[in-house]
DRENDO-1510 file (C-alpha; in Angstrom, 1 decimal, always signed):
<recs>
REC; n; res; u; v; w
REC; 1; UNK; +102.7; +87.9; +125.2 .
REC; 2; UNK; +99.7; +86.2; +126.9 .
REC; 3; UNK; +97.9; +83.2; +125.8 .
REC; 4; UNK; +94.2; +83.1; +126.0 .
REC; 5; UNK; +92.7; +84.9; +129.3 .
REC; 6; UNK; +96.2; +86.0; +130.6 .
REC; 7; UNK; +98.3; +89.4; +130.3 .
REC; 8; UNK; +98.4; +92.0; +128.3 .
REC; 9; UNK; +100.6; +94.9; +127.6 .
REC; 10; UNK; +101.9; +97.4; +130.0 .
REC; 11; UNK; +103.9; +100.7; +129.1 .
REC; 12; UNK; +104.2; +103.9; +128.1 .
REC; 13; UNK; +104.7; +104.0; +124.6 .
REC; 14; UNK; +105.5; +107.0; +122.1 .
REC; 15; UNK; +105.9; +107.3; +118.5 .
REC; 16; UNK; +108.9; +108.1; +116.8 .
REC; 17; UNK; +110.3; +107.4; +113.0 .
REC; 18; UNK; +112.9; +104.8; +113.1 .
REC; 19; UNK; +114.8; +103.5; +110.4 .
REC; 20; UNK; +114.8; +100.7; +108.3 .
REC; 21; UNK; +116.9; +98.2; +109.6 .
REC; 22; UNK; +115.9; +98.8; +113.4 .
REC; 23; UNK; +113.7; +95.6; +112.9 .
REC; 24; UNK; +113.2; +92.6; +111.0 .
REC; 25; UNK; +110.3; +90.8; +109.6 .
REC; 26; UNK; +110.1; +87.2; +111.2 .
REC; 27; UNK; +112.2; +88.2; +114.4 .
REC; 28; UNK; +110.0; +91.7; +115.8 .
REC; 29; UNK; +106.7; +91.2; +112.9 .
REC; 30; UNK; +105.3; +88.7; +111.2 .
REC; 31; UNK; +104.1; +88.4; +107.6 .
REC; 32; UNK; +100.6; +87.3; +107.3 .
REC; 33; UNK; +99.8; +83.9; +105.4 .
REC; 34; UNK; +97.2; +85.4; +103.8 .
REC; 35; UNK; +96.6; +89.1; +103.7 .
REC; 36; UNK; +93.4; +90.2; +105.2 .
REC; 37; UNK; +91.1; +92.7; +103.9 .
REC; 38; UNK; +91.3; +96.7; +105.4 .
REC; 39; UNK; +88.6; +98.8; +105.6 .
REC; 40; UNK; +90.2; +101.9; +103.6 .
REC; 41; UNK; +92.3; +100.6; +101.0 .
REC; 42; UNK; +93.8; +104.6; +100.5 .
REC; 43; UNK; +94.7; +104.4; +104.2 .
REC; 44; UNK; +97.4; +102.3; +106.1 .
REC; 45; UNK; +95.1; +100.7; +108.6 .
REC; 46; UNK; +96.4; +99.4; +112.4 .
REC; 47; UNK; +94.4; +97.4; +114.1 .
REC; 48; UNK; +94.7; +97.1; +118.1 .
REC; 49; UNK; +93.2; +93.7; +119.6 .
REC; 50; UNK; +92.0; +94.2; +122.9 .
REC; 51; UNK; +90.0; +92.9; +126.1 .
REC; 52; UNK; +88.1; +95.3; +128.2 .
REC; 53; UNK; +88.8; +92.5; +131.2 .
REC; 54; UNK; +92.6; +92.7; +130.5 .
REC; 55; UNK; +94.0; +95.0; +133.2 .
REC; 56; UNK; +97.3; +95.7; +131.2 .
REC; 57; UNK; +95.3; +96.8; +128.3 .
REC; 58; UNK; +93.7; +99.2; +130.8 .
REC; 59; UNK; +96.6; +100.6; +131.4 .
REC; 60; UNK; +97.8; +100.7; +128.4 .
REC; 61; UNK; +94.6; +102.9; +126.8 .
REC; 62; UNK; +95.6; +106.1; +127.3 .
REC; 63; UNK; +98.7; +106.3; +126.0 .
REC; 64; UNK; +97.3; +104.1; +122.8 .
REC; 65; UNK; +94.6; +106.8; +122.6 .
REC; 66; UNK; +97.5; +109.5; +122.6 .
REC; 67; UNK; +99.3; +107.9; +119.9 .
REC; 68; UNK; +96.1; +107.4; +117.7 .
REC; 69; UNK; +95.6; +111.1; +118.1 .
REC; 70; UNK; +99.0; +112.0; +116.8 .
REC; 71; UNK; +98.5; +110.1; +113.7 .
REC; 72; UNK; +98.1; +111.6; +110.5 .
REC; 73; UNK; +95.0; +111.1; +108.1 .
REC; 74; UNK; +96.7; +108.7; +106.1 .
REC; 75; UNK; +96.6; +106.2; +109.3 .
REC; 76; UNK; +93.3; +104.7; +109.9 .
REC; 77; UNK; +93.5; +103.3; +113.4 .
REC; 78; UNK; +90.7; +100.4; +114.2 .
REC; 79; UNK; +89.9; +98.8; +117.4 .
REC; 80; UNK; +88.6; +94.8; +117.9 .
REC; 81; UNK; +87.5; +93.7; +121.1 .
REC; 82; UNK; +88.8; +89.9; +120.5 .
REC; 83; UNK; +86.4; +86.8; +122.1 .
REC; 84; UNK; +88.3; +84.3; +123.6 .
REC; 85; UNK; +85.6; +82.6; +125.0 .
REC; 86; UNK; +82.1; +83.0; +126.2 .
REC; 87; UNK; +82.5; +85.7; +128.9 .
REC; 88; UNK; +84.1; +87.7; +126.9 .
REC; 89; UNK; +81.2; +88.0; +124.4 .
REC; 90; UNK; +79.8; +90.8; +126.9 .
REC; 91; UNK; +82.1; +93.3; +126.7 .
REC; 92; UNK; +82.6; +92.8; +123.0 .
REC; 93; UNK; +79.2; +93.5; +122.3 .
REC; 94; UNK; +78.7; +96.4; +124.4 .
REC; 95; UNK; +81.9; +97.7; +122.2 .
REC; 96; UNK; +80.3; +97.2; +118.7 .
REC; 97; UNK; +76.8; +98.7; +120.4 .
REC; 98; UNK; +78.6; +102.1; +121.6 .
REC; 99; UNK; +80.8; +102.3; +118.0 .
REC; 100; UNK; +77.4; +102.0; +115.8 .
REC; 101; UNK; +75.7; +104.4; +118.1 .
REC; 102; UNK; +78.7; +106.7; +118.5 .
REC; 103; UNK; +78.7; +107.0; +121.6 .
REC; 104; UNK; +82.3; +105.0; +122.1 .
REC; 105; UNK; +83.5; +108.8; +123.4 .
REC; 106; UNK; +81.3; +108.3; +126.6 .
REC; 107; UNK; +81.5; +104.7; +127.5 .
REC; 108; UNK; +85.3; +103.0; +126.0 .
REC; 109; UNK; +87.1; +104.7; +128.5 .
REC; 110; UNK; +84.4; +104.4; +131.2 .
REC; 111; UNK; +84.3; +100.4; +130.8 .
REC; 112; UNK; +88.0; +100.3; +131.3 .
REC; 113; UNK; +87.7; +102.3; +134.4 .
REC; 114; UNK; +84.6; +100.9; +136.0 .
REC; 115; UNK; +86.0; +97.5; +135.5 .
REC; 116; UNK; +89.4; +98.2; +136.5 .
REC; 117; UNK; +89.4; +101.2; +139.2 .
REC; 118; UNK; +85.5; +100.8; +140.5 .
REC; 119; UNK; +85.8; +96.9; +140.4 .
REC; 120; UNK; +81.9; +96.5; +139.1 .
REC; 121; UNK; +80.8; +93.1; +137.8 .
REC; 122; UNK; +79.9; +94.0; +134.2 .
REC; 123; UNK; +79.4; +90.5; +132.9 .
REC; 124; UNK; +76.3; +90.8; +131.4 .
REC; 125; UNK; +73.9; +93.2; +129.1 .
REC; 126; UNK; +71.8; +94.2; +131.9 .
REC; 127; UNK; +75.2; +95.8; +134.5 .
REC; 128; UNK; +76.7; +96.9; +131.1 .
REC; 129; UNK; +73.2; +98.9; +130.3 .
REC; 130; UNK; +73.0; +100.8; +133.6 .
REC; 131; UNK; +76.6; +101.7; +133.6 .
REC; 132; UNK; +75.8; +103.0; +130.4 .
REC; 133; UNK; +72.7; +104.7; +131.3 .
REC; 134; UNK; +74.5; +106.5; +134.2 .
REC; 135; UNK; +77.3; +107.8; +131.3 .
REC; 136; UNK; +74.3; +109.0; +129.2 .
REC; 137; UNK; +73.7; +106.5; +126.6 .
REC; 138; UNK; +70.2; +106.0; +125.5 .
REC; 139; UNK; +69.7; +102.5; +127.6 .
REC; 140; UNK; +66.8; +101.5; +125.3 .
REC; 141; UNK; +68.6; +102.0; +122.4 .
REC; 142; UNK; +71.8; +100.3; +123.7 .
REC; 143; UNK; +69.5; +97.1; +124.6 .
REC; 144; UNK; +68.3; +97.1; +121.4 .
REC; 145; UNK; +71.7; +97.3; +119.6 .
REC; 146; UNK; +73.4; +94.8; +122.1 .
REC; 147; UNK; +71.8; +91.8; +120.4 .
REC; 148; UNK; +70.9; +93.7; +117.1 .
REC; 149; UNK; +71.5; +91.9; +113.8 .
REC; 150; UNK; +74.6; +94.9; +113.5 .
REC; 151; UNK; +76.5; +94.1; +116.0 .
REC; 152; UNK; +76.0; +89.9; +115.5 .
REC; 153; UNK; +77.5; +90.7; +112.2 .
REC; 154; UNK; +80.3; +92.8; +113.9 .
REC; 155; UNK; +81.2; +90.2; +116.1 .
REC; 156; UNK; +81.2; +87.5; +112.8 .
REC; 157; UNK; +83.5; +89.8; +111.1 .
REC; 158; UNK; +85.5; +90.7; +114.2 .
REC; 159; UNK; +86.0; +86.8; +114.9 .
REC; 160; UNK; +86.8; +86.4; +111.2 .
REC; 161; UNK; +89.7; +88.9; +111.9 .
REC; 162; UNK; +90.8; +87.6; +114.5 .
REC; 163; UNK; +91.4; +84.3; +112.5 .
REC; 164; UNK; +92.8; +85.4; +109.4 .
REC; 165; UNK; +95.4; +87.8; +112.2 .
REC; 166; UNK; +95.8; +84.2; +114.0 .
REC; 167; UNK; +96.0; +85.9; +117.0 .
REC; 168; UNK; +96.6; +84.1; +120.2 .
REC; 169; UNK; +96.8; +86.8; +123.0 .
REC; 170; UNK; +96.1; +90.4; +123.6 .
REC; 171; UNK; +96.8; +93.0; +123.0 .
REC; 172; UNK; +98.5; +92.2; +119.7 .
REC; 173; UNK; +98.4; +94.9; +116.9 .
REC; 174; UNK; +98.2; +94.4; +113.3 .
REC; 175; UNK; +99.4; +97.1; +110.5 .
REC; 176; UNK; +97.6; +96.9; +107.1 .
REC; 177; UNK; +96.2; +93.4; +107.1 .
REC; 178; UNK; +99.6; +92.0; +106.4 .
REC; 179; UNK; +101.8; +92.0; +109.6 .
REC; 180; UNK; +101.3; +91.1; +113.2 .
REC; 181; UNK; +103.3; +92.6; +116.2 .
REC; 182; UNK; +102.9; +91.6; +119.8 .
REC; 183; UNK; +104.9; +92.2; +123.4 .
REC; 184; UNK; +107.3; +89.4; +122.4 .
REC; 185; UNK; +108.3; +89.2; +119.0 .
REC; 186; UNK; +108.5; +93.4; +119.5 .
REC; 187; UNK; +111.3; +92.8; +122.3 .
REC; 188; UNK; +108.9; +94.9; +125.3 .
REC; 189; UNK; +106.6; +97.2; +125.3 .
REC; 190; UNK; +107.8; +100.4; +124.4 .
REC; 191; UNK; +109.3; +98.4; +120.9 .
REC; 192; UNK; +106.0; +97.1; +120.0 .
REC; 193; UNK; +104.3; +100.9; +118.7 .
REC; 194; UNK; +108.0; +101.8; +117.6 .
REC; 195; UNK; +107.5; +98.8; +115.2 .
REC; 196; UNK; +103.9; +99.9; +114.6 .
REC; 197; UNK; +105.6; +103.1; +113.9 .
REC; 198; UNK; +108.2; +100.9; +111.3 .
REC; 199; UNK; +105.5; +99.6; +109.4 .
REC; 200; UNK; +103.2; +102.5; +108.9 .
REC; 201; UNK; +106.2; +104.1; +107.6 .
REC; 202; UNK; +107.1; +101.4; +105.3 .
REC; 203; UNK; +103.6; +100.9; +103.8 .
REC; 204; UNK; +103.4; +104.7; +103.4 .
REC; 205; UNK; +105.3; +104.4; +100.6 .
REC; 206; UNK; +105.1; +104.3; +97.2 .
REC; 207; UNK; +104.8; +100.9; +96.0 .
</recs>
């Protein structure tokens, strides 16, 4: 697990059910303190903390994307870009802009790749807004969102999360507001969706 601006996950990882007493909470999760509000009390919500900058979240994306696709309805899978620090604000709010204008389809993969396999600079609004322009977005619109009184409020609440998760690294993932998984306490990388998987199971059920 990475502290601050270091390293994030790396791995191909699949779901697959796995019982009970495959982990323990404490030793592969933690229990939250506090429980923090979902979004969908009817759904099990996971939450995936991320950094577009992180290279081993990069690589990572794909197969988190293929997972989320393979989820059932009663999942409700929610991605926050976490802000470290300054620089990271960027990239954060280029994330919000794209989710309120729905265009996250065209641009969250894109910023992972342009950062990653192009190598482009996109540490401010201005390289983030003609990357986006060139993807199709409405760069007019996007400008407007970027410092929009939406996605300020996104990044409050994001930060809030982020808090109340007392998160320390990424990525780190977080099932139902109540417990936290990373790289480490997970045992690797493949273990940390299996225990994803563990949890969304065990929350499933009738309380």
């Amino acid at each position: 697990m990475i502290r601050k601006l270091g390293f994030c996950l790396l791995a191909l990882l699949l779901p697959f059910a796995v019982q009970a007493a495959d982990f323990k909470e404490g030793v592969h999760y933690f229990k939250l303190p506090q429980p923090v509000r979902t979004a969908d009390p009817e759904k099990v919500e996971v939450v995936e903390l991320f950094g577009y900058t992180c290279p081993h979240c990069n690589n990572f994306e794909p197969v988190l994307e293929h997972w989320h696709k393979n989820q059932p309805e009663s999942v409700n899978f929610v991605r926050i870009p976490v802000v470290f620090n300054r620089s990271w604000e960027p990239y954060a709010r280029a994330y919000y802009s794209s989710e309120l204008m729905k265009t996250l389809d065209k641009t969250h993969q894109a910023t992972f790749d342009a950062i990653h396999i192009q190598r482009k600079r996109l540490n401010n609004e201005q390289a983030i807004s003609d990357l986006y322009g060139d993807l199709g977005v409405d760069t007019a619109a996007f400008e407007k969102m970027f410092n929009s009184f939406a996605v300020n409020m996104k990044l409050k609440q994001g930060e809030s999360k982020v808090r109340g998760y007392a998160i320390t690294g990424v990525p780190s993932m977080v099932v139902n507001g109540k417990y936290r998984v990373t790289v480490d306490s997970a045992g690797g990388q493949k273990q940390m969706l299996d225990v994803v998987n563990y949890l969304v199971q065990q929350e499933s059920q009738p309380q």
